[in-house]
Phi, psi and omega in degrees: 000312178302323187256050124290298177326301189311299183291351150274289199300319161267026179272297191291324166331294204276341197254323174280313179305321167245021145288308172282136176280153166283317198304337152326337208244112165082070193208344189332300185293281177345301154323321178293309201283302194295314168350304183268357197272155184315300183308334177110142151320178175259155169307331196284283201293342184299295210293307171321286181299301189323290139001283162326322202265303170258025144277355188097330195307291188345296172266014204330359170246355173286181176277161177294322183312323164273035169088350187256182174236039167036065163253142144338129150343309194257010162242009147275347166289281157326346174278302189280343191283277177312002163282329189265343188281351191246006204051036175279153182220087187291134196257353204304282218294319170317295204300299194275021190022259182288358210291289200303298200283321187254287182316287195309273178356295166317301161324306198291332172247327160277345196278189206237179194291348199249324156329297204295305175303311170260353171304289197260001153293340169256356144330265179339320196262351178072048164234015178217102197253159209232122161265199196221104195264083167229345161275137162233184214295329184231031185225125101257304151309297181271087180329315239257014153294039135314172182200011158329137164245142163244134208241120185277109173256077194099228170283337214211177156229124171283112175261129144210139179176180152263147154277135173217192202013087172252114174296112183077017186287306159006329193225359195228148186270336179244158153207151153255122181222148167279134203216113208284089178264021156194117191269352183297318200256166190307149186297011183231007174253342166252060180223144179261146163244101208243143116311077230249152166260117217265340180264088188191149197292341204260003198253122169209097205243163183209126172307175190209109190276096127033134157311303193283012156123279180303184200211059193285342186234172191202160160292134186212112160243143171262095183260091173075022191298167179244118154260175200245153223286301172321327171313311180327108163274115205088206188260140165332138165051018170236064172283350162269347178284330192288304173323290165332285186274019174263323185291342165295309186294331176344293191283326180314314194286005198233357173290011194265054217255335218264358192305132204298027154253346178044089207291153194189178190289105219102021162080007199274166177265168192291307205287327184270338158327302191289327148320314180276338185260324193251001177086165160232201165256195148300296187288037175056013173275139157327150190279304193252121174310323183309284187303339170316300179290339187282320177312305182311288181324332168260345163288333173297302189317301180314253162020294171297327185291295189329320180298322194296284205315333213265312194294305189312296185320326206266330161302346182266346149342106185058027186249153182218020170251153192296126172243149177287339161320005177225034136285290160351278154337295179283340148277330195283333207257298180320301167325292188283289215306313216275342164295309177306259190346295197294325172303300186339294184290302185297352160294314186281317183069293186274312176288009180245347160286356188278148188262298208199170184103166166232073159273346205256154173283190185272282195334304171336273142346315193267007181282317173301287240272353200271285167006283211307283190300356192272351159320320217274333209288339176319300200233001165273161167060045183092119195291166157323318223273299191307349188271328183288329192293320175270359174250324152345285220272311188253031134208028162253341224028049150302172166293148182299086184238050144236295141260149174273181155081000000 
């Protein structure tokens, strides 16, 4: 296994040195920002995905029929490891907004071989990005109160209701939304999971602007939109076990918040991030003891989730029921990020306040507005409170005191 490892790792090597543009490195936000812009990728990063897209890499663990390249964990580890050693970034799972992390998975275990087939290659290659229609104005924690209705006509299914914080629905050409196809049965037995096309008369979103400036969700209304019957994912009316185990990848996809190095602005890692702002002594210490210790104590912290997420992942191997280990996770993850921000900002100290001008770099800033919006992890993708409710009940076995069923 190791000089298998060994002989992959200089497979990737060899692959990148002669793939990856410089013009590239250490650019992720910059790659991002252009994506969406009147223009388009840059020629370089167009060239990148492209690459990145047939090599498989985009998705590197789905099978190659679906666009991925049927690599192991742990030789998709190696792949992202020497990629971040060279300053490489795959923008795929960005492009493709909910696609990668949630939607594809999901597909990949419930969708049907034709489903799969037309879905996730272009997932995969990041020309097709997927929002997500699942919270509404009076269904948010509690999800399974939506009232979308999709109406069986036939050949097709008519939806109308709203949607809201639909992420990127603005940008994405699919969504996947939950949707009440029997208003007759308990509220968690009539709901569906439709794939809808988002370029359609009946489909219409509004941004939703942000503290931090930006506008990542929208307001998503559906008036007559149309789906197609074939569309449907999973079985009729059981859209909540489908629903359950795509927020389990969610949650799986928002835990990498914990890498023990902990990332900060300008790429710099927290400890030099600490250096460069607060100084040292003679002996290379951090200058102020205080922050020294606290610094350690969330590296420990980082550290320990990563070890936790890498233990959970590898039992959950080939397992497809919904598990509560990625509550676990999505709090735990939520901890170390929002602690990583406040050292940052309290590191920088003067340079950590800055909105705009140029006393402050773009890191600088974009460090502020990341601070801000990293509030938000308390309540997307399942709030703090509801993630504690579910590790309550289904690995503490406490008693049930919020809802049945």
């Amino acid at each position: 296994m190791a000089e298998d490892l060994t002989s992959f790792r200089s497979q990737v090597q060899s692959w990148l040195s002669e793939h990856f543009p410089a013009s590239l490195k250490a650019n992720a936000a910059g790659i991002m920002e252009s994506a969406f812009s009147e223009n388009g990728l840059s020629s370089d990063a167009e060239q990148w995905r492209q690459d990145l897209a047939e090599a498989g890499y985009g998705a590197p663990t789905w099978p190659r029929e679906y666009g991925g390249a049927g690599l192991s964990d742990r030789d998709a580890a190696v792949l992202s490891s020497e990629m971040a050693k060279v300053g490489a970034f795959n923008p795929i799972p960005g492009l493709a907004g909910m696609g990668v992390t949630m939607v594809g998975p999901t597909v990949l275990e419930y969708g049907t071989e034709e489903q799969k087939l037309r879905h996730l290659p272009g997932i995969a290659s990041g020309q097709v990005r997927w929002c997500l229609g699942l919270s509404e104005p009076n269904a948010g924690s509690d999800l399974a109160s939506l009232t979308t209705k999709a109406q069986d006509d036939g050949d097709s299914w008519t939806v109308n209701g709203q949607k809201i914080w639909t992420s990127g629905a603005d940008r994405s050409q699919w969504c996947g939304a939950l949707v009440r196809t029997d208003a007759s049965a308990k509220k968690r037995d009539g709901i569906s999971f439709l794939m809808l096309k988002m370029d359609q008369e009946g489909v219409r979103t509004k941004p939703i602007k942000l503290i931090g400036g930006a506008s990542p969700f929208c307001e998503t209304f559906f008036d007559d939109a149309r789906g197609e019957k074939d569309d449907l994912l999973g079985p009729l009316n059981d859209g909540w076990s489908v629903v359950k185990r795509l927020l389990q990848h969610e949650r799986q996809s928002q835990t990498g918040a914990g890498a023990p190095s902990g990332g900060s602005g300008g790429g710099l890692s927290l400890q030099d991030a600490a250096k460069k702002y607060v100084g040292t002594n003679a002996d290379g210490e951090l200058s102020d003891a205080d922050l020294r210790a606290r610094l350690t104590s969330h590296l420990m912290a980082a550290r320990a989730h990563a070890m936790t997420g890498s233990r959970i992942r590898a039992e959950a191997k080939g397992k497809v029921e919904v598990s509560a280990a990625a509550s676990i996770l999505k709090n735990s993850a939520t901890l170390v990020a929002q602690a990583r921000s406040e050292l940052t900002i309290e590191m920088m100290g003067n340079q950590g306040l800055g909105w705009e001008g140029d006393d402050f770099t773009a890191e600088e800033l974009a460090t502020v507005r990341g601070w801000l919006s990293g509030k938000a992890m308390s309540i997307y993708g399942g709030s703090f409170e509801v993630q504690k409710n579910i590790i309550s009940k289904n690995i503490l076995g406490l008693p049930e005191t919020t809802q049945k069923g």
